[in-house]
N, C-alpha and C positions, 0 to 999 in steps of 0.2 A: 520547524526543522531548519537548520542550516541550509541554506541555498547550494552553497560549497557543495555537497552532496548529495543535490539534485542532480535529475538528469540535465534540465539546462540553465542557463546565468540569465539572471536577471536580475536589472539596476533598478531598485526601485526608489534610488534618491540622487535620479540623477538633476540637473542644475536645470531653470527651467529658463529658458528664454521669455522675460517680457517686458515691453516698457509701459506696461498700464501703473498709474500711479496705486503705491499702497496706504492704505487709509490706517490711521491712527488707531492704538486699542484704545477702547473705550472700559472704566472701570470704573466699577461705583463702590465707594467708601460708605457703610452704614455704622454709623459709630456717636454713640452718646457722649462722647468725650471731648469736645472743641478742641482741646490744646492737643492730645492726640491725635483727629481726624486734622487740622491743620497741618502736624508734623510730617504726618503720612502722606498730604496732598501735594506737600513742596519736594518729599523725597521724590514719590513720583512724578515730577512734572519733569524733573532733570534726566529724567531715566529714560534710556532708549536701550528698547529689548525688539532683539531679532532684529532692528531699524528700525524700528517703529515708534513715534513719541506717545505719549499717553493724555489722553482726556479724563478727566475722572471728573466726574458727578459725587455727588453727597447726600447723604441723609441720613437725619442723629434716629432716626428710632424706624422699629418694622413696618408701620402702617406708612412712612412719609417713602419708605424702598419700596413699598407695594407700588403706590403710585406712578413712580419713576418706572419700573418696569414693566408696568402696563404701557408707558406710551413707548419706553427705548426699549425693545427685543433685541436689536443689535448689542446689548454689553454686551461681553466677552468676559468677564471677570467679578466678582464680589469679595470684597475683604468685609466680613461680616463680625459683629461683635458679639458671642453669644450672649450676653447679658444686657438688656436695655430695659427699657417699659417692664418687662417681665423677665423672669428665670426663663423663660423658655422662649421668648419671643424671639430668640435668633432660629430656633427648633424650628419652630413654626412658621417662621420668614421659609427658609427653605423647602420643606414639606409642600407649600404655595406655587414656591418656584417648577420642584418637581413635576408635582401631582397638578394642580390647578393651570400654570402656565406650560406645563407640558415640555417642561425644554431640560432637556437630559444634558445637552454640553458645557452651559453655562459655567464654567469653574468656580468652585464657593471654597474662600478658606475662610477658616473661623479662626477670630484671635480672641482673645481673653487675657483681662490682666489678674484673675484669678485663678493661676495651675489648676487647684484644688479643684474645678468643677470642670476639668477639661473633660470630654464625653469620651466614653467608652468603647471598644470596638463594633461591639453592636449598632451602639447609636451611630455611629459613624457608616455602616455599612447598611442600615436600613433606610436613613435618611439619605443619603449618596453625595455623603460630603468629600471634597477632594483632596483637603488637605486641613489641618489643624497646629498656629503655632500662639505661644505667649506674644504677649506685645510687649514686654521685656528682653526676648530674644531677637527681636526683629532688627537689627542695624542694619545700615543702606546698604551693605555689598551681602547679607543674608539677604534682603526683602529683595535685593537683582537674581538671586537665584532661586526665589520661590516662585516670583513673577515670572520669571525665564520660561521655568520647568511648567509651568500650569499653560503660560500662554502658548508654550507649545504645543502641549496635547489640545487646548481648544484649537486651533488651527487646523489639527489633523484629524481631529472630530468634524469639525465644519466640513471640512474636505470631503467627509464621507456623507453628509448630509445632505450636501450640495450636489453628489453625485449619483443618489439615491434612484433618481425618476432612472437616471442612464442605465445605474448596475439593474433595474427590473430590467429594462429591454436588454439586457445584455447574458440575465440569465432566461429568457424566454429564448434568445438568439444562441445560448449554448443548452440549452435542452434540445434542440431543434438538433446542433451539428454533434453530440454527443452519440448518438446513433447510426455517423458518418464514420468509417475509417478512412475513407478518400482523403488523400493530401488537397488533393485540387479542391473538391469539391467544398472540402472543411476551407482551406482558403477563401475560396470566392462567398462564402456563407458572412463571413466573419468582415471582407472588405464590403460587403453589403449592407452590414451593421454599423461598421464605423459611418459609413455615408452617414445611414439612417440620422445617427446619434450624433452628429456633429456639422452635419448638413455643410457636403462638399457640391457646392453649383458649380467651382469652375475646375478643370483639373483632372486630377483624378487619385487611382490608390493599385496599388499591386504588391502583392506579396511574390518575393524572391527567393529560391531554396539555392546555396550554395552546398559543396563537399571540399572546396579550399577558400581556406577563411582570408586568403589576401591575392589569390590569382581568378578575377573575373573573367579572364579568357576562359576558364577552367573550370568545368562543370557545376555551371551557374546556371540556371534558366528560372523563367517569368510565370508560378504557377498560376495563377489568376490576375485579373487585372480588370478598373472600371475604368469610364471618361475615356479621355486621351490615351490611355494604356492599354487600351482591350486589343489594340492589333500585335503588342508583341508577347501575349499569353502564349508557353510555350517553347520560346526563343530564348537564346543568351542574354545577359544582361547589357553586354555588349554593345549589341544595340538598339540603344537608348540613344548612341553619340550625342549624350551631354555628359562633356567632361565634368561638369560644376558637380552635378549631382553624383556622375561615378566617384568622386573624389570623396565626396559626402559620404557612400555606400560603404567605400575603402575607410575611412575615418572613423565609423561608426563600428564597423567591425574589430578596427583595431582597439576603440577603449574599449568595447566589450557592453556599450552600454546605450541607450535611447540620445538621443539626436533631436532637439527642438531648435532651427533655424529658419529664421521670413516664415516664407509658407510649406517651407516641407516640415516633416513630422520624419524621422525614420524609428521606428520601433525593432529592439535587437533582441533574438533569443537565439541562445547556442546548447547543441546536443551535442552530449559527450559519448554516450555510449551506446551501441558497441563502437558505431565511428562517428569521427565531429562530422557533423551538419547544421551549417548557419541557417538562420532565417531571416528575414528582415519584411519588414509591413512599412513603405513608403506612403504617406502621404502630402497631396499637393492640393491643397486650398486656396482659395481667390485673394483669401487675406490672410496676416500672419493670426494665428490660434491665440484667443484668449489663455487668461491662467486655469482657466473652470474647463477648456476643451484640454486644454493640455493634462490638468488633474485628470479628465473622464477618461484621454485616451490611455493615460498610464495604468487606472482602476482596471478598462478593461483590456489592458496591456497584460493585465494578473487572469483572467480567462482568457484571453489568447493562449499565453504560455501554458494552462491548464489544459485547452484543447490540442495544442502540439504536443506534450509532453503526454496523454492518454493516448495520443496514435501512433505514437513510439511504443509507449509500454505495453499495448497491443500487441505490436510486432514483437517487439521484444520477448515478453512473455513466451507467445509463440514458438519462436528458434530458442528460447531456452529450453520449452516441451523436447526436442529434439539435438541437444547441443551440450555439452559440459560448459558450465556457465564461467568456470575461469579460461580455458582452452581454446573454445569454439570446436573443439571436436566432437563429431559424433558421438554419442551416449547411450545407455542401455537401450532407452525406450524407440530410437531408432532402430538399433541394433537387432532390436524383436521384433521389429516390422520388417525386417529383413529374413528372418528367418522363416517367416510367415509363406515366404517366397515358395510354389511348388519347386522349381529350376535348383534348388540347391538341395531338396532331399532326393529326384529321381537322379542326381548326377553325382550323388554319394559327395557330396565337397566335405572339407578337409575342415571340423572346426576348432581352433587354436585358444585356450585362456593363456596368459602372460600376467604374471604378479610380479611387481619389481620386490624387491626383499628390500626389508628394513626402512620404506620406505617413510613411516612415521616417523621412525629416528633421523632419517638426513632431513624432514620436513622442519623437525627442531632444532637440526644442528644449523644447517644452511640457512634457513627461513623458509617463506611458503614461496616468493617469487621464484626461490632457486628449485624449491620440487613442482611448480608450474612448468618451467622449461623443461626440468628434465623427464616430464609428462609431454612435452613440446617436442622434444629430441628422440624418445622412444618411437612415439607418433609415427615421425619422420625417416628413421631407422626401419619400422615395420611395414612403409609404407614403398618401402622398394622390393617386399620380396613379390620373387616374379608370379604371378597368376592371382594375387591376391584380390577379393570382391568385394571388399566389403571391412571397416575396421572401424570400431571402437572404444570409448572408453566406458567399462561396465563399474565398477566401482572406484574407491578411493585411488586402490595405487594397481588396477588390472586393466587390462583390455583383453577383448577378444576379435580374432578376425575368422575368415573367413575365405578359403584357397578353393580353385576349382581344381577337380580331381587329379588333372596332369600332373602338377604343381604342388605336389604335397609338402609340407615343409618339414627336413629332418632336421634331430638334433643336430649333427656340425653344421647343418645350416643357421638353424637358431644361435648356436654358437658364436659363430661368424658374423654372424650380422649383430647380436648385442654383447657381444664381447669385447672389443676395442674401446678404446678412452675414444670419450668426445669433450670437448670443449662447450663448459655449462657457467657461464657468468666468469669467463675468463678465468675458470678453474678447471684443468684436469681431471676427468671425473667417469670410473667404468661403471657403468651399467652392471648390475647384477641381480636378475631375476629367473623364476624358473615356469613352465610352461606345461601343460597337457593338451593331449591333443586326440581328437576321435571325429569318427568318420560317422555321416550323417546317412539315414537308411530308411526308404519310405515307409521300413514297417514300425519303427520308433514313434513313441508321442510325442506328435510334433508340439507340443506346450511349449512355448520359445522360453517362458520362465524356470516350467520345471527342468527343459533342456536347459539352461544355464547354473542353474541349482545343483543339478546332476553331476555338472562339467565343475564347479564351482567345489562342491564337497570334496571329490575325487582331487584337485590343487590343492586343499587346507591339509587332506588327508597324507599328501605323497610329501609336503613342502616339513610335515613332521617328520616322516619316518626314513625318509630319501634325500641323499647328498647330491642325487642326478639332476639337472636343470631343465632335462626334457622327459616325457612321459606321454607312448601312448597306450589309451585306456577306454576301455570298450563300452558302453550304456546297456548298461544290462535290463531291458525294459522289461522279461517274465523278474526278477525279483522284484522292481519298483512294482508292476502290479499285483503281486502277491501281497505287499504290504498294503500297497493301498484299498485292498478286498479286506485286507484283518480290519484297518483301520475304521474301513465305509462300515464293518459288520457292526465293530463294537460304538460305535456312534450313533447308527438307528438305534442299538440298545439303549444307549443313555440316553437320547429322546423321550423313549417309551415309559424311561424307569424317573423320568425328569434328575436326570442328572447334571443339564441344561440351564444355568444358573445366571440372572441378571445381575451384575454388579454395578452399582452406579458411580460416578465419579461428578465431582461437584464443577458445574460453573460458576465463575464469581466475576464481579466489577470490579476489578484489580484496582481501583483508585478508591473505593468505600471500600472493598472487602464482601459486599452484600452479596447472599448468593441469589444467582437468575437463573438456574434451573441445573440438571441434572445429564448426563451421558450414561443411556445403558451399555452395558458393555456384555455379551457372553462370555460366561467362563463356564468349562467344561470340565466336574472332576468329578473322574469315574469311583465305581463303589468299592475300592479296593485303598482310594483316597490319592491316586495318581492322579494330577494338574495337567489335561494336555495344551499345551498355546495356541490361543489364536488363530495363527500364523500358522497350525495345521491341521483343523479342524476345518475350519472356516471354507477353505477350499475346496474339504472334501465333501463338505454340503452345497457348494456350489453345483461340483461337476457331475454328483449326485442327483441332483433334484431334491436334495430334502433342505432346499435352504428356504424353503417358503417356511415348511414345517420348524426350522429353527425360528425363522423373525418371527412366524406366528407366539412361540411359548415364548419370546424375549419379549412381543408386544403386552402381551397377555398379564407378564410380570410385571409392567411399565403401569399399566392399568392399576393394577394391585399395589403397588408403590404409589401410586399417586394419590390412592384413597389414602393411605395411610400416614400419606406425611400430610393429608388434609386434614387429618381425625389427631394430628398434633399441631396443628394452625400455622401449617404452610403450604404456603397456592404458590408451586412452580414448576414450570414445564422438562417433561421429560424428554429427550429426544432416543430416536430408534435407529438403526440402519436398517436398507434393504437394498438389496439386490436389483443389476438391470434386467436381468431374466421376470423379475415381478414388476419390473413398472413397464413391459411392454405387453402384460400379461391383460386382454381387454376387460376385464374384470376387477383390474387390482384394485384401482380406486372405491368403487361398489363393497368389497370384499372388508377394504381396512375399517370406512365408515359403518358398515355394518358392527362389525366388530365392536371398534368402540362406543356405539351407539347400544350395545346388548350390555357392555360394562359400564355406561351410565358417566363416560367420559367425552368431554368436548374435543372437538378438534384441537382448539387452540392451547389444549393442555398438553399436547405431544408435539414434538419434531421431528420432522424426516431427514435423515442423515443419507447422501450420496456421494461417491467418490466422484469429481471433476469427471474420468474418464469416462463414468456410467452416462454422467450426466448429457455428453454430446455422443454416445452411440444410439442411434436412430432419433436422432436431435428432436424431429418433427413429434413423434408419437410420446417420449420420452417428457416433453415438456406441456403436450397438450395435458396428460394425466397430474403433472406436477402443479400447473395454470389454474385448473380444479381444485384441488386441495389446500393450496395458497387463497382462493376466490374463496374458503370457508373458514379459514381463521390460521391452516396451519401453518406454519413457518417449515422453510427447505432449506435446510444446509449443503451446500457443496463442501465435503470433506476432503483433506490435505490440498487442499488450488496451491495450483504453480506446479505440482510433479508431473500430471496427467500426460499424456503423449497424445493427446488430440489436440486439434487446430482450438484457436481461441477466440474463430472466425464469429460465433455468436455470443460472445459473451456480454454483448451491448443487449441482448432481449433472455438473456439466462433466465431459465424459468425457476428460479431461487429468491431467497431471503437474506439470505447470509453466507459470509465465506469464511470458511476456518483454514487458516494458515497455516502449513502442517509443520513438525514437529524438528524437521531436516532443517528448516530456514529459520526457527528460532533457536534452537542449540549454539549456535554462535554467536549471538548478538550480546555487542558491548567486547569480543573480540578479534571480531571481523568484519572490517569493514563492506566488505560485499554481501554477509548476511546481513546486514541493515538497511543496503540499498534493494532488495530481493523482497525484504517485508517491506520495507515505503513503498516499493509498488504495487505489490498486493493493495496496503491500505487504501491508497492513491485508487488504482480502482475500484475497488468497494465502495470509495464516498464518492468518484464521479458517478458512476452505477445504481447510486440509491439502496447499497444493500449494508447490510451487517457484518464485522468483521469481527472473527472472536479465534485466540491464538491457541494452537495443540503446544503442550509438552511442553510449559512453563515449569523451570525447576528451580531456579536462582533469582534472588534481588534483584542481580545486575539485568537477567533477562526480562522480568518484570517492569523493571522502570524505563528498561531500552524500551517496551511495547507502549508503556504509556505516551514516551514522549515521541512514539512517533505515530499516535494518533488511537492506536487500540488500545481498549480499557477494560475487555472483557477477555476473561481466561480462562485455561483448566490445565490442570499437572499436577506434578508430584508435590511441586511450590507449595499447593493448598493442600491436598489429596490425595492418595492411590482410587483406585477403584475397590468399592468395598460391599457389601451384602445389603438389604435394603435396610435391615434393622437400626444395621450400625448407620449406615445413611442418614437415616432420622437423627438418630442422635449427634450426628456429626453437625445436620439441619440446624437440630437446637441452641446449641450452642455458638452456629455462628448466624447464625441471622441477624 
């Protein structure tokens, strides 16, 4: 991905300070042809690529190149001629090189003065040949840009090979702080590592955090620090009083990029969001840095930046659980941990929805930055009426707040307060939205959701049928439970009568298309052929008790589907949801293995499907029962990660397999740029984490190839699928496998 639209900048070409002399490429010409391998030897003798002159060695046939590169491992290059001794003995010269001499970087082009037998893309891809031209097309300013392009990549390949022993200890030195959200702590791990790996005897090393990226007076200080540095860990950078090096600190910050001068080293990484914060990792060595220390520190200059940029997305993550991620304001899931509050149902407070009108329409007219602000300006308008506890933003274009009893808010108040032009991007601009309002009562269900639902329907309801702007309106809790007794009645019915139906919907590798398994899904449709959703069913068996009795007959179908798409010859896994009420239940684990151990199904054939949220209430018990069932083959989804409203305090030891990226965060990608920095993060930690990332609610190309290219390759949506019955399932199977 783009760096550009990372959380931080990183240079990973920047100019490298050194005076050790560079050594010549070394290239061997295998070529049956005198007058040709002569012509070739004098072009290159003249040639200087990248700076370099060129040595070129000889030899007219495959056996006299074997030789040669038994005793020289150092070439760098082979201009090979597929035809000598034999039709194939350039074939086979290479195959040697590969396989036999074990060297993957060696660059091999093949020339031929016969097109007609130029090798095929197979043959080119099996045997790992790098490049292929005629020696008819080869003129001296083509053969400077074949040589250019090859010896570059060999350079950059060496580079990796050269820094091989380093990146091991450098990914043992990041498994280690990957478990660390500590800023300090992750610091001092990491300058402990560079020592290791680059062995600083005199000197030393400290990582710096600034919040202004050119006033070092100015909330700067020293997170960790070894050598000479460890007394000012802690302290401003300030004092250091070495002006040379402050100079340096300020220089490096301003190109934006790493710093290799004498003997310091400064390595630069900058966060952007939600606010800039520089880093900087000084190092001070006895002598100036080879080019191989300077390559290692830059290789691990790319896990550095991966361990700062994981304890941002951390946090980040986190305050987005709680936060409207364009705004920073308060958001639902705060909002209902608020209401959660005894203090606000004995003291009857006042609570307020607010829906701006037409709000999608000015988001198109204006833009989004212009309905950001005037989400920014509402905010701020609501946030001065008097007695107000509590506000914010619950959907796309609502908020709700929350008034203590004194303080009620009437309509000419509401009036008055969003009725006036404000200035919104230097445009004149009135607010117009309308509001309801009801008074909160200890004998109401206190459900902060279905209170919002309530409070929510009653606005959709009024903003139809009412030209009024204000409304207030009473929660009428005997009808809601009246309906919810019809609803609980006829749903045990349709259990009993299995009117309880598994649908499944297809996973797939969005880059083959292959499917990797299956989502059940219930669907409920009663005998009368009425379809109730999800979305209220689901709840009623929660708060029920009979949602065991539900996952139980959705298991049971999963069971029965799995045989049946095995008895058409395909082995893939189904996945299930359940409930936190069943995984705190001491038995559940025992109960499910049972189960599928009586329908003659393995663990590893099924998945368990948890919402984020389930996932960290009662963290402890929650993940022991999950640790189990993972320890026998089954794989754990965490479902929709990133909406949850809990901390994201253990997601370094989550007792899961996999994260599905819900459905909200991929509906805009490839037209928002913020839903694509929302799923990078996601992905971003899933592969620091060691888990599996797989996307909800793929429906379009564009959102498809946006998942691919930024790193997830596994899907499900309407793109491939609806959710369909098991029958049709199979057949859907068939046909795409």
């Amino acid at each position: 991905m783009n760096r550009d639209n990372s959380f931080f900048e990183f240079d990973a070409e920047n100019t490298i300070s050194s005076t050790s002399k560079k050594p010549r490429w070394l290239v061997l010409s295998v070529e049956d042809n005198d007058t040709f391998q002569q012509s070739l030897v004098n072009a290159l003798s003249r040639m200087i690529v990248q700076g370099h002159t060129m040595e070129v060695l000889t030899a007219s046939s495959a056996k006299e190149a074997r030789l040669i590169l038994e005793k020289r491992p150092d070439i760098n290059l082979i201009l090979l001629d597929v035809v000598m001794e034999s039709d194939d003995a350039g074939l086979r010269l290479v195959d040697y090189i590969r396989s036999t001499l074990n060297n993957p970087i060696i660059r091999i082009i093949l020339l031929t003065g016969q097109p007609g037998v130029a090798p095929n893309r197979d043959v080119m891809e099996q045997y790992d040949i790098d490049d292929y031209w005629s020696k008819t097309d080869l003129g001296e300013e083509h053969l400077f840009n074949v040589m250019n392009g090859n010896l570059k990549t060999w350079r950059r390949m060496n580079e990796l090979k050269s820094a091989r022993q380093g990146l091991e200890r450098v990914v043992t030195a990041s498994q280690a702080i990957s478990r660390q959200n500590d800023l300090p702590h992750f610091s001092q791990t990491v300058l402990e590592e560079i020592d290791r790996i680059i062995g600083i005897t005199d000197g030393g090393i400290m990582s710096l955090k600034m919040t202004e990226s050119l006033d070092l007076e100015k909330g700067s200080a020293v997170l960790a620090a070894t050598g000479q540095y460890q007394p000012y860990v802690g302290q401003s950078i300030t004092i250091l009083e070495n002006e040379i090096l402050l100079k340096r600190i300020k220089k490096t910050i301003q190109q934006k990029q790493h710093m290799f001068v004498g003997r310091y080293s400064l390595l630069y990484f900058s966060f952007k969001q939600p606010n800039p914060v520089y880093y900087l990792i000084v190092v001070k060595s006895a002598t100036a840095l080879t080019e191989s220390d300077i390559h290692l520190l830059k290789v691990f200059g790319e896990n550095i930046y991966n361990g700062f940029a994981n304890i941002a997305l951390t946090e980040y993550l986190n305050e987005l659980a709680f936060k409207h991620w364009q705004t920073g304001i308060y958001n639902r899931n705060w909002f209902c941990q608020q209401l959660v509050a005894d203090e606000y149902w004995v003291e009857q407070a006042q609570i307020v929805l607010i829906s701006i009108d037409r709000f999608s329409d000015i988001t198109v007219t204006f833009g989004e930055k212009f309905a950001v602000q005037l989400l920014k300006t509402v905010h701020d308008e609501l946030s001065q009426v008097e007695g107000i506890q509590a506000i914010a933003i619950i959907s796309r274009d609502a908020f709700a707040i929350l008034l203590d009893k004194s303080h009620v808010l009437s309509a000419s108040r509401f009036d008055e307060i969003l009725g006036k032009k404000n200035q919104i991007q230097r445009r004149e601009h009135k607010i117009i939205a309308k509001a309801v309002s009801a008074q909160l009562d200890p004998s109401l269900n206190r459900s902060p959701e279905r209170l919002l639902g309530q409070m929510e329907s009653h606005l959709y309801r009024l903003r139809a049928v009412s030209s009024s702007h204000f409304h207030h309106v009473s929660l009428d809790n005997e009808a809601m439970f009246s309906k919810h007794l019809e609803m609980l009645n006829d749903f045990n019915i349709g259990l009993t009568k299995n009117e309880i139906h598994a649908y499944l919907q297809p996973k797939v590798d969005m880059v083959s298309g292959r499917l990797i398994g299956f989502e059940a899904l219930a669907r409920w449709f009663k005998s009368d052929g009425e379809m109730v959703p999800p979305d209220i069913f689901i709840p009623i068996a929660e708060a029920s008790g009979l949602v065991e009795q539900l996952d139980k007959a959705i298991l049971l179908q999963c069971c029965a589907a799995i045989k049946q798409l095995q008895a058409a010859g395909i082995s893939v896994p189904i996945s299930f949801n359940v409930s936190c009420h069943e995984l705190l239940l001491s038995d559940f684990s025992s109960t499910i293995l049972s189960l599928l151990e009586a329908e003659a199904i393995s663990p590893h054939q099924v998945d368990m499907e948890i919402t984020e949220t389930l996932a960290m209430i009662d963290y402890e018990q929650v993940s022991a029962t999950l640790r189990k069932l993972i320890a026998l083959g089954m794989d754990v989804s965490i479902d929709d990660f990133g909406t949850g409203f809990s901390s994201l305090s253990h997601v370094t030891e989550l007792a899961a397999t996999t994260l599905k990226i819900d459905k909200s965060f991929v509906q805009y990608l490839g037209e928002r740029e913020s839903s694509e920095h929302v799923v990078d993060m996601i992905i971003r930690v899933a592969t620091r984490f060691g888990l599996k990332v797989i996307a909800e609610g793929v429906e379009t190309t564009l959102q498809r190839d946006k998942l691919i290219e930024l790193g997830c390759t596994l899907g499900q949506g309407y793109f491939y699928a609806r959710p369909m019955p098991i029958d049709e399932a199979v057949v859907w199977a068939l046909k795409h496998q």
